[in-house]
Biotite code that builds the C-alpha atoms (Angstrom):
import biotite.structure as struc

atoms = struc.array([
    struc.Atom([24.389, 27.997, -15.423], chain_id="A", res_id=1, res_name="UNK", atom_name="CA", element="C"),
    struc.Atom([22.100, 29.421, -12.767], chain_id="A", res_id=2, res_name="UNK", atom_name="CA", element="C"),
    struc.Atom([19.357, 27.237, -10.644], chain_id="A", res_id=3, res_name="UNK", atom_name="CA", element="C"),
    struc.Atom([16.360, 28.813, -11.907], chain_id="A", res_id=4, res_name="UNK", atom_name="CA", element="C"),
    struc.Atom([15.267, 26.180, -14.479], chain_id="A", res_id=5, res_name="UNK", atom_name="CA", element="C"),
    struc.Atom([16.258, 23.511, -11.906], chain_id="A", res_id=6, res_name="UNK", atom_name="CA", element="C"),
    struc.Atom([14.000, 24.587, -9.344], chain_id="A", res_id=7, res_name="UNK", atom_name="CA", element="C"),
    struc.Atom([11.244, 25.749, -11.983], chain_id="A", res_id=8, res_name="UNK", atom_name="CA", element="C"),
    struc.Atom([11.194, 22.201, -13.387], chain_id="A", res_id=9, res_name="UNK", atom_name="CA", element="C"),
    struc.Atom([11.210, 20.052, -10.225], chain_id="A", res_id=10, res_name="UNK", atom_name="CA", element="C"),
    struc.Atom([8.518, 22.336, -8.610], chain_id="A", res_id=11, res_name="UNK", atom_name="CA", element="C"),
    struc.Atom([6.825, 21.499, -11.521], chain_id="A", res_id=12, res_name="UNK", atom_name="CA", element="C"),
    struc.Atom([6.970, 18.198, -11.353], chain_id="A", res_id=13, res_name="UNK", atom_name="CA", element="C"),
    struc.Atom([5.941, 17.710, -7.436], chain_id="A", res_id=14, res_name="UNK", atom_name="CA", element="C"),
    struc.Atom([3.385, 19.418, -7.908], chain_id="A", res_id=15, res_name="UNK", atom_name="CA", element="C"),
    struc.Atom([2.226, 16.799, -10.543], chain_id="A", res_id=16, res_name="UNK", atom_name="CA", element="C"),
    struc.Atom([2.884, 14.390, -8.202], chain_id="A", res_id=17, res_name="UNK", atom_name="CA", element="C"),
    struc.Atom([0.837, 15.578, -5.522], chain_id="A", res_id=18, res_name="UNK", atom_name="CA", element="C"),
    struc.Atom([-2.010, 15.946, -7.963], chain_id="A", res_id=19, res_name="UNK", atom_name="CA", element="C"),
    struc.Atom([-1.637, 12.466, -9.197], chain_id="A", res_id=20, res_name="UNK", atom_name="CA", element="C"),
    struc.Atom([-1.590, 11.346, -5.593], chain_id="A", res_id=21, res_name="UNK", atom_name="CA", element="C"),
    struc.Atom([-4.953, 13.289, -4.423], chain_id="A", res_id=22, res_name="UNK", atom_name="CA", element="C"),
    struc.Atom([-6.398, 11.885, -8.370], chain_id="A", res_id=23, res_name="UNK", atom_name="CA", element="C"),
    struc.Atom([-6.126, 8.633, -6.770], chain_id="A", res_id=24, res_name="UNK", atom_name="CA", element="C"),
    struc.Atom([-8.325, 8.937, -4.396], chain_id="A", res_id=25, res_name="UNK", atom_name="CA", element="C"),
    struc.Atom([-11.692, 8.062, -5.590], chain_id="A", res_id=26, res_name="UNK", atom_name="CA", element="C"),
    struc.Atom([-15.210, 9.817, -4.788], chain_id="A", res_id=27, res_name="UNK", atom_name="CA", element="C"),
    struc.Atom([-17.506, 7.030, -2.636], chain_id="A", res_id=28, res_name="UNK", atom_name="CA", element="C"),
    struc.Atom([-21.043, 6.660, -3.985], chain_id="A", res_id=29, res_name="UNK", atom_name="CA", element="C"),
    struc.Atom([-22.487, 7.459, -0.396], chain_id="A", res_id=30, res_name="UNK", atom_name="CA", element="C"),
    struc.Atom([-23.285, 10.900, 0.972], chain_id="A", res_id=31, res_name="UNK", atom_name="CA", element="C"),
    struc.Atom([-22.965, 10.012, 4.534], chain_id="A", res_id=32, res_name="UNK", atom_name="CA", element="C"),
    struc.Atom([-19.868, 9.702, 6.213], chain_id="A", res_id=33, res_name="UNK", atom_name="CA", element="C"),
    struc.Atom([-20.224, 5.622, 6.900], chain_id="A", res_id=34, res_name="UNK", atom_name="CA", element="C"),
    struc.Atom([-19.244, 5.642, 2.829], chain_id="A", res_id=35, res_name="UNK", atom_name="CA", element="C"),
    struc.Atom([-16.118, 7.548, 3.711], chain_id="A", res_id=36, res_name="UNK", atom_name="CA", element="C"),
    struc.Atom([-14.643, 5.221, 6.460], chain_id="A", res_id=37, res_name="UNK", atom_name="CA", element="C"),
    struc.Atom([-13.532, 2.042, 3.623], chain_id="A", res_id=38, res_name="UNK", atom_name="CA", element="C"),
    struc.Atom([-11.049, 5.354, 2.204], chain_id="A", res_id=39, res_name="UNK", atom_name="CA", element="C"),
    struc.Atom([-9.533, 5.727, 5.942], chain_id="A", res_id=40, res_name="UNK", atom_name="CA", element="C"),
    struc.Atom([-6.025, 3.708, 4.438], chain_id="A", res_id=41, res_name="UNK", atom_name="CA", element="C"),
    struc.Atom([-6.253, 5.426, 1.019], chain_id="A", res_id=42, res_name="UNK", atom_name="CA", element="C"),
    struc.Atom([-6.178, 8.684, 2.462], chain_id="A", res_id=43, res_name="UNK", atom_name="CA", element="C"),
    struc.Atom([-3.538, 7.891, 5.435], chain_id="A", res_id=44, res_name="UNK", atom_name="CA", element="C"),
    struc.Atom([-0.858, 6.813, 3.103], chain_id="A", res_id=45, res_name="UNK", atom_name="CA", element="C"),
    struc.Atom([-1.955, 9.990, 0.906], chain_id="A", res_id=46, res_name="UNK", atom_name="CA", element="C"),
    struc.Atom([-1.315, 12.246, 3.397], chain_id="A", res_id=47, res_name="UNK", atom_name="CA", element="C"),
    struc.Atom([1.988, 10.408, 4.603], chain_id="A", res_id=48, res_name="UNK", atom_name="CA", element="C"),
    struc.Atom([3.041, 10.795, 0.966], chain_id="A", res_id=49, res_name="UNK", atom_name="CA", element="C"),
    struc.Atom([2.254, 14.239, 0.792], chain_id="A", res_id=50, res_name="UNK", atom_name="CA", element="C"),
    struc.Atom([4.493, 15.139, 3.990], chain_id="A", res_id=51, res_name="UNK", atom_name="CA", element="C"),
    struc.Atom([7.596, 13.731, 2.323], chain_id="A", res_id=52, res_name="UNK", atom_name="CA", element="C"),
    struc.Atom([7.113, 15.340, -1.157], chain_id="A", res_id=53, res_name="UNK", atom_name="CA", element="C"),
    struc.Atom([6.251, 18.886, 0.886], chain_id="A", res_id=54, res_name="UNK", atom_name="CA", element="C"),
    struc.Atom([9.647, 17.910, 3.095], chain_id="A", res_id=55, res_name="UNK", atom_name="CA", element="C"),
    struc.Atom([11.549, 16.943, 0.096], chain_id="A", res_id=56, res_name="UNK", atom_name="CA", element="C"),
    struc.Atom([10.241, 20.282, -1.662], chain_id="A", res_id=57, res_name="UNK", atom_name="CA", element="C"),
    struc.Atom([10.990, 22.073, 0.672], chain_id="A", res_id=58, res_name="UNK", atom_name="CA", element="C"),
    struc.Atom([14.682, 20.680, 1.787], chain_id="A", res_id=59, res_name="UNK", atom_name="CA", element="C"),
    struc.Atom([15.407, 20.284, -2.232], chain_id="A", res_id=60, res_name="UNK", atom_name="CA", element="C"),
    struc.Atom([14.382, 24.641, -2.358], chain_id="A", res_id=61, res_name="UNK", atom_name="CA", element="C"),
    struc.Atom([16.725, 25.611, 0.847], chain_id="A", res_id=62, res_name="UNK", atom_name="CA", element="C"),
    struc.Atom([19.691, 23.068, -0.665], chain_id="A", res_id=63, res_name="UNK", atom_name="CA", element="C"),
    struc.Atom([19.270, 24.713, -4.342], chain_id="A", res_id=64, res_name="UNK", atom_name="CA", element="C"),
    struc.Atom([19.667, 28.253, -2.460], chain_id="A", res_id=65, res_name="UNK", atom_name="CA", element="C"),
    struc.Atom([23.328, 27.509, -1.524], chain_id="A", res_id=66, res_name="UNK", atom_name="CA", element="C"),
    struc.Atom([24.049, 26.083, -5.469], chain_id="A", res_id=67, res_name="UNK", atom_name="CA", element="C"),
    struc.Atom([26.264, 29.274, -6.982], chain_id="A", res_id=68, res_name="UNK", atom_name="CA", element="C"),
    struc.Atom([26.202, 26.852, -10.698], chain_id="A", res_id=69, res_name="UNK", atom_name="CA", element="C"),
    struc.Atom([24.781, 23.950, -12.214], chain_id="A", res_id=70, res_name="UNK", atom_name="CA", element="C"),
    struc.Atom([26.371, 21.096, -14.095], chain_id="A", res_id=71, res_name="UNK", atom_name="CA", element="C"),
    struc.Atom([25.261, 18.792, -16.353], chain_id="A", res_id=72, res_name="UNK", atom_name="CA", element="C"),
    struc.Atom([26.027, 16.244, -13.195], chain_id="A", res_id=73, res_name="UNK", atom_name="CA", element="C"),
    struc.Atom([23.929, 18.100, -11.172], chain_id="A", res_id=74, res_name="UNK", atom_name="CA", element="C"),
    struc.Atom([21.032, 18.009, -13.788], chain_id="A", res_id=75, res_name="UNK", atom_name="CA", element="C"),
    struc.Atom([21.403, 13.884, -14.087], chain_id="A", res_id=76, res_name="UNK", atom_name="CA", element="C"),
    struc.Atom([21.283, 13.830, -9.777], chain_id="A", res_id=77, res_name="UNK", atom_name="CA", element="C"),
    struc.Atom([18.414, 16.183, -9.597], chain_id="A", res_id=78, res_name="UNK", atom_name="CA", element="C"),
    struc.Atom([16.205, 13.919, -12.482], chain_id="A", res_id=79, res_name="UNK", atom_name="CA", element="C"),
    struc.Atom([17.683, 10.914, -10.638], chain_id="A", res_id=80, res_name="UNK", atom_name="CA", element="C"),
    struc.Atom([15.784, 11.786, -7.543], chain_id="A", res_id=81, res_name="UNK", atom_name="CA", element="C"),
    struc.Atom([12.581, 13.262, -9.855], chain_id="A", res_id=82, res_name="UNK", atom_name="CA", element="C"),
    struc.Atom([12.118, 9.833, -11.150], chain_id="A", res_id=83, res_name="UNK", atom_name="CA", element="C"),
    struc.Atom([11.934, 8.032, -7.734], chain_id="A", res_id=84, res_name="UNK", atom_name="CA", element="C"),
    struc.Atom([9.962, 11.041, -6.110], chain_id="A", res_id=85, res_name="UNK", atom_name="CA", element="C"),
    struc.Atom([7.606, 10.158, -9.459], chain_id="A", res_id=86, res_name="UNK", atom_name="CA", element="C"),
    struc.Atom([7.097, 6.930, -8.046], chain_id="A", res_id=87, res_name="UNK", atom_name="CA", element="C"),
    struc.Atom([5.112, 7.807, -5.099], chain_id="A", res_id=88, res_name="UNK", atom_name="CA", element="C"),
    struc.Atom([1.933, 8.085, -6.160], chain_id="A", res_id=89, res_name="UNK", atom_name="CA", element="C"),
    struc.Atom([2.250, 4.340, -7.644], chain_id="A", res_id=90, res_name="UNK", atom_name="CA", element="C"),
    struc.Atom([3.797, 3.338, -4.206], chain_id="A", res_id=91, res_name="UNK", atom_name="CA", element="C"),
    struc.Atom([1.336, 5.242, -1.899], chain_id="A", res_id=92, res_name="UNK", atom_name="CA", element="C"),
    struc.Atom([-2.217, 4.127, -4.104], chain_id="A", res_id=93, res_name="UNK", atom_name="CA", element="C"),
    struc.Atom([-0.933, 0.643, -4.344], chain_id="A", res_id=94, res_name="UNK", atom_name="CA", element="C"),
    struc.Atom([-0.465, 0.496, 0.027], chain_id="A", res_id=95, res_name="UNK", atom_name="CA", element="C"),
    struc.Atom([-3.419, 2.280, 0.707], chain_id="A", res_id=96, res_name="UNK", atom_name="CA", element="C"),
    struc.Atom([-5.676, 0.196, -1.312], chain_id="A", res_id=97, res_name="UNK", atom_name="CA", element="C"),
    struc.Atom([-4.436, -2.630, 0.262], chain_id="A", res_id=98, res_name="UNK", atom_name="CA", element="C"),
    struc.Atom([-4.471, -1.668, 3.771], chain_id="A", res_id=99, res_name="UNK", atom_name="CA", element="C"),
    struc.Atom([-0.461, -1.341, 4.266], chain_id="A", res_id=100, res_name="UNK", atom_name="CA", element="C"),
    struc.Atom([-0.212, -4.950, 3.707], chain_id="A", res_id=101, res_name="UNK", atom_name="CA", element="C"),
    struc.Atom([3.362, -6.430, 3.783], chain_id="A", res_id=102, res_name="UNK", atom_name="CA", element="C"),
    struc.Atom([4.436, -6.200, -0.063], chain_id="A", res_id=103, res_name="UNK", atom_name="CA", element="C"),
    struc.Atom([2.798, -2.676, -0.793], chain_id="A", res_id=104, res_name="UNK", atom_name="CA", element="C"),
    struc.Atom([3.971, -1.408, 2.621], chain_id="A", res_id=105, res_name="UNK", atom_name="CA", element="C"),
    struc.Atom([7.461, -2.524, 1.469], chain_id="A", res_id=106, res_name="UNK", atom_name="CA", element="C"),
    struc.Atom([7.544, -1.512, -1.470], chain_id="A", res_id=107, res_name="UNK", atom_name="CA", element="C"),
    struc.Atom([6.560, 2.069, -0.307], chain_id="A", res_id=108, res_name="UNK", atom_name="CA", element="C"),
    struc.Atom([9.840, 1.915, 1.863], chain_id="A", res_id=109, res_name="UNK", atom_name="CA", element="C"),
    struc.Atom([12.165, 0.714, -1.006], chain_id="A", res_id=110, res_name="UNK", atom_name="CA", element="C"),
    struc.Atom([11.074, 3.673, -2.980], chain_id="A", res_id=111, res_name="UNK", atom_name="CA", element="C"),
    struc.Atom([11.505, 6.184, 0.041], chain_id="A", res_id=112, res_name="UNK", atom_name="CA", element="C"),
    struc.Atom([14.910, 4.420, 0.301], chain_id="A", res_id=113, res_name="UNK", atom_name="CA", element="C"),
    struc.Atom([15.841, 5.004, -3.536], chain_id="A", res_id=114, res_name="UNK", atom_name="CA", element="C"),
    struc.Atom([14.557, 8.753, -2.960], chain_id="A", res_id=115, res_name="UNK", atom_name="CA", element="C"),
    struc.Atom([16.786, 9.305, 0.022], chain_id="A", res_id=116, res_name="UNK", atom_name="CA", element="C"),
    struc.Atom([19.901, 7.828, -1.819], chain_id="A", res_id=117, res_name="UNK", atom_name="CA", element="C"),
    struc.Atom([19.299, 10.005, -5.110], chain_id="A", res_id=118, res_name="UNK", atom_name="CA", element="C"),
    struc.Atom([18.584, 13.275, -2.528], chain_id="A", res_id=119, res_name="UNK", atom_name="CA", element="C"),
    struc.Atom([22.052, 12.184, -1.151], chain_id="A", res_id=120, res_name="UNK", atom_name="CA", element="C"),
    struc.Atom([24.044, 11.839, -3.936], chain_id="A", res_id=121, res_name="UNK", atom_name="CA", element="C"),
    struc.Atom([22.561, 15.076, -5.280], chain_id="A", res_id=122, res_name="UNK", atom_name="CA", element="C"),
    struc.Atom([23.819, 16.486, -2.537], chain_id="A", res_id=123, res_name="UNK", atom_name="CA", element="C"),
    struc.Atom([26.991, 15.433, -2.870], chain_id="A", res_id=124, res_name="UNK", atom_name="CA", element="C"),
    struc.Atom([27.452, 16.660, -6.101], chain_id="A", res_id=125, res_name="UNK", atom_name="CA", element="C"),
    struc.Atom([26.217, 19.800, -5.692], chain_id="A", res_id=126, res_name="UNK", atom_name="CA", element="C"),
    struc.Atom([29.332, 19.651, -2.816], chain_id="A", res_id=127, res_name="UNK", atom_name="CA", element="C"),
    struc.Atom([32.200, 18.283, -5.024], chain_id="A", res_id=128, res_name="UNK", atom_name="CA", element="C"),
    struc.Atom([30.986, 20.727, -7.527], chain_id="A", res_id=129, res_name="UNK", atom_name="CA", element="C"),
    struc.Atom([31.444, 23.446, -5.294], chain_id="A", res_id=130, res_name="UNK", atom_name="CA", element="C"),
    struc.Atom([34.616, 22.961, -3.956], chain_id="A", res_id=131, res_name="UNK", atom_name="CA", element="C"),
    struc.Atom([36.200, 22.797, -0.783], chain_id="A", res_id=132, res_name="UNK", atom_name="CA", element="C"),
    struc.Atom([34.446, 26.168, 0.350], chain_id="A", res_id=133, res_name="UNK", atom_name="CA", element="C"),
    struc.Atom([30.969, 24.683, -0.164], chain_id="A", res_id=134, res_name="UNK", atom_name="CA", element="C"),
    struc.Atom([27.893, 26.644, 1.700], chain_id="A", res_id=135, res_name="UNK", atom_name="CA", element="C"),
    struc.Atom([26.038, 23.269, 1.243], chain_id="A", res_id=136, res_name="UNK", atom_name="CA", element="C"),
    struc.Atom([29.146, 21.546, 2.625], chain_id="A", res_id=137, res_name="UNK", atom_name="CA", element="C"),
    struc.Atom([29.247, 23.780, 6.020], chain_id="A", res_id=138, res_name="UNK", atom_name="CA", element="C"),
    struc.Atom([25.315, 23.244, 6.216], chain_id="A", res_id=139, res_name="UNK", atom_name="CA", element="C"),
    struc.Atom([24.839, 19.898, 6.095], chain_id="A", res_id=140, res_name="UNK", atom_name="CA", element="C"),
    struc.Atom([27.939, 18.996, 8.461], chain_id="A", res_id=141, res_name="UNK", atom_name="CA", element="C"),
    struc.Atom([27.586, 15.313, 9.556], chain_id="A", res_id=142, res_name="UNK", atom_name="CA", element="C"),
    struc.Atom([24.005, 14.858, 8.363], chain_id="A", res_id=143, res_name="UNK", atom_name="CA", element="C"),
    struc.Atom([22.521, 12.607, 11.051], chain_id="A", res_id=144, res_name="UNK", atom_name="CA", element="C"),
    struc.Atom([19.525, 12.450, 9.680], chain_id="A", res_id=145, res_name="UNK", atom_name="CA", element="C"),
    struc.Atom([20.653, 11.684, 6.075], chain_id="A", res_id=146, res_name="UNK", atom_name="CA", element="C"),
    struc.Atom([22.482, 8.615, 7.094], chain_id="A", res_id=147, res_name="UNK", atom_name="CA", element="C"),
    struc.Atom([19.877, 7.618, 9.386], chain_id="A", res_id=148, res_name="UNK", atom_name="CA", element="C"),
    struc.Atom([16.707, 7.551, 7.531], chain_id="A", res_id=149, res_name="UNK", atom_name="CA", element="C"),
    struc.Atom([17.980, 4.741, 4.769], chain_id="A", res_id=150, res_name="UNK", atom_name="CA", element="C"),
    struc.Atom([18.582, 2.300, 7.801], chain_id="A", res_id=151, res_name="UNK", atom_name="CA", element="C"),
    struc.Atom([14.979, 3.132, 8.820], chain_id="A", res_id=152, res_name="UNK", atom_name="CA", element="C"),
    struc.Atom([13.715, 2.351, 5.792], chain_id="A", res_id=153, res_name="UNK", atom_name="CA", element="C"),
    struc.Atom([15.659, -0.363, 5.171], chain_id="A", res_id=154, res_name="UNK", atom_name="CA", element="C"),
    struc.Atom([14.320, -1.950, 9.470], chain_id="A", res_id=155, res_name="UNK", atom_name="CA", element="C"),
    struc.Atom([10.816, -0.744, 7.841], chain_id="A", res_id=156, res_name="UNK", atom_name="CA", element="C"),
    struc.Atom([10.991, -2.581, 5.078], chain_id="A", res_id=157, res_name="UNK", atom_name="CA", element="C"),
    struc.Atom([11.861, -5.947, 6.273], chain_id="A", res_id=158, res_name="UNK", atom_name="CA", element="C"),
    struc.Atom([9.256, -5.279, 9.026], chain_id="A", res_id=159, res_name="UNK", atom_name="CA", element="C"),
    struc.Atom([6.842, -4.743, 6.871], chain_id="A", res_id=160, res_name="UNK", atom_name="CA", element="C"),
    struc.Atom([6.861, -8.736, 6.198], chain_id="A", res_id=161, res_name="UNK", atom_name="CA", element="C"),
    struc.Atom([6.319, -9.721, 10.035], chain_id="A", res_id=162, res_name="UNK", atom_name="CA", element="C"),
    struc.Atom([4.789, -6.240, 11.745], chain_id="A", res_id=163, res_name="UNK", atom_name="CA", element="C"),
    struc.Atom([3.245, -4.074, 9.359], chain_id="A", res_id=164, res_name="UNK", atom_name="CA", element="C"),
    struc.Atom([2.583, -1.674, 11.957], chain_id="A", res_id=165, res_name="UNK", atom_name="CA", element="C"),
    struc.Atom([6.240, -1.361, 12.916], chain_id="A", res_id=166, res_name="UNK", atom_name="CA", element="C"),
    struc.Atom([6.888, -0.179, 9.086], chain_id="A", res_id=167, res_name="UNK", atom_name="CA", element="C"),
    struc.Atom([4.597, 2.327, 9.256], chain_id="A", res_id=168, res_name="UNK", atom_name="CA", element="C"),
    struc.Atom([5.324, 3.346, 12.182], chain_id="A", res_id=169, res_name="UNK", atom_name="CA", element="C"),
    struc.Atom([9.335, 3.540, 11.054], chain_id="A", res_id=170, res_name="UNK", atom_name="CA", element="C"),
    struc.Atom([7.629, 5.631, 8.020], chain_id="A", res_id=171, res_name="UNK", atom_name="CA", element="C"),
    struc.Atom([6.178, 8.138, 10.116], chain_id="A", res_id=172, res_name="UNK", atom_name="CA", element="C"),
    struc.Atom([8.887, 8.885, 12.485], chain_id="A", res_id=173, res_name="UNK", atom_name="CA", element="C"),
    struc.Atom([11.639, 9.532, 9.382], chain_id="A", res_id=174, res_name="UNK", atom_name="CA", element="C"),
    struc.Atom([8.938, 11.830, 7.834], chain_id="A", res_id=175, res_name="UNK", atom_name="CA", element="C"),
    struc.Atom([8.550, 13.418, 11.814], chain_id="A", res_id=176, res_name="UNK", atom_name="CA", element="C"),
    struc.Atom([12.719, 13.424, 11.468], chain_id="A", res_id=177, res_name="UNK", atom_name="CA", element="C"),
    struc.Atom([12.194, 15.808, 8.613], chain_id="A", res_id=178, res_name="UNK", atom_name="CA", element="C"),
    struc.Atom([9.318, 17.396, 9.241], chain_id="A", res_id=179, res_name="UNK", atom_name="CA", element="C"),
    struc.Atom([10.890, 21.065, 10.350], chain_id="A", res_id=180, res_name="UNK", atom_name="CA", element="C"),
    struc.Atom([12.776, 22.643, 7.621], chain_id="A", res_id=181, res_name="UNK", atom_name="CA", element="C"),
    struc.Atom([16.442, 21.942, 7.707], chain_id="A", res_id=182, res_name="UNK", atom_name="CA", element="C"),
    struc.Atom([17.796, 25.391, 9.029], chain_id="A", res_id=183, res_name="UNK", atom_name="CA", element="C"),
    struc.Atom([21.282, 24.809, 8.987], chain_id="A", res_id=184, res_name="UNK", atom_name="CA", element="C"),
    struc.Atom([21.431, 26.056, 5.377], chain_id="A", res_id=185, res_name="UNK", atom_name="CA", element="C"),
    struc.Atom([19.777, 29.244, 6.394], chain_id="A", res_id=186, res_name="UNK", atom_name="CA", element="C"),
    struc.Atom([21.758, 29.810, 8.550], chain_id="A", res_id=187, res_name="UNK", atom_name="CA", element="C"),
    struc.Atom([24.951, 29.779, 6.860], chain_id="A", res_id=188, res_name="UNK", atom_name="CA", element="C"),
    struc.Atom([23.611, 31.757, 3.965], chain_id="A", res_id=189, res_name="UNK", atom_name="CA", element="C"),
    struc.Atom([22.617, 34.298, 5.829], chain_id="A", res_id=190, res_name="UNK", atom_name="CA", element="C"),
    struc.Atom([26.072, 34.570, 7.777], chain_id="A", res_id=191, res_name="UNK", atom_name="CA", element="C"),
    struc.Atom([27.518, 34.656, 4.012], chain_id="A", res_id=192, res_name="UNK", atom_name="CA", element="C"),
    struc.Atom([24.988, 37.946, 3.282], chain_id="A", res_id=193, res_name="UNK", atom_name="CA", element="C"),
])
């Protein structure tokens, strides 16, 4: 079975994420922008939310490009890491209403954390299902940054209980990890072409 309903359904549903997100954030009453600044933390953790779904979308689109079939394994990993990607709007309204304080904040990691586990064992099986000649396999190499951002999130998370700022902080510097498409994938699809 090809990727094409795959990818059609999990755009589908980040993009229903993201609009759940931006849904959350509420009109003020005021028309000046005094009435704007008390929506300063909603809107931060908004737009930290909507980096990782855009770096997830966009690092879930280049990994489904080197897929050549999908199994029924593959299905269960890719709606493993749907559900905890669904979870972000819950995660990023509940810390930006309460101004990244230490419960919210952590909880925001946790769920990053259970998102970065289900993108890696996605990954993996889209690997083992492939076989020893995996494009995805030859792409991803060591993956640094794979096994690097869950012991971020995991320092984030317990520092969001003594230095808020330092889980935040932890937050934004995974997302800046991530932040430029993954090109190793690219490039060894295109020296397959």
């Amino acid at each position: 079975m090809d990727t094409r309903r795959l990818e059609g359904f999990s755009d589908g549903v980040l993009a229903i994420i993201i609009t759940i997100m931006v849904l959350e954030m509420k009109v003020p009453h005021g028309a000046d922008f005094a009435s704007l600044w008390p929506l300063w933390p909603v809107f931060l953790s908004y737009l930290l939310s909507f980096v990782y779904i855009g770096i997830y979308w966009n690092n879930h689109h280049h990994m489904l490009h080197a897929v050549r079939n999908v199994t029924g394994g593959i299905l269960w990993a890719n709606l493993h890491l749907l559900f905890w990607l669904s979870l972000f709007p819950f995660a990023t309204g509940w810390m930006g209403e309460n101004h990244f304080a230490a419960m919210p904040s952590a909880l925001y990691g946790l769920v990053l954390l259970m998102a970065a586990i289900a993108y890696g064992i996605l990954q993996q099986l889209i690997i083992q299902s492939q076989g020893a000649d995996s494009l995805l396999k030859k792409a991803v190499g060591g993956d640094w940054k794979g096994k690097a951002s869950p012991i971020f999130y995991l320092t984030a998370i317990a520092a969001a209980f003594w230095a808020q700022w330092i889980a935040q902080a932890l937050y934004v510097l995974v997302a800046l990890l991530w932040l430029v498409p993954d090109r190793r994938i690219e490039k060894v699809l295109g020296a397959e072409d």
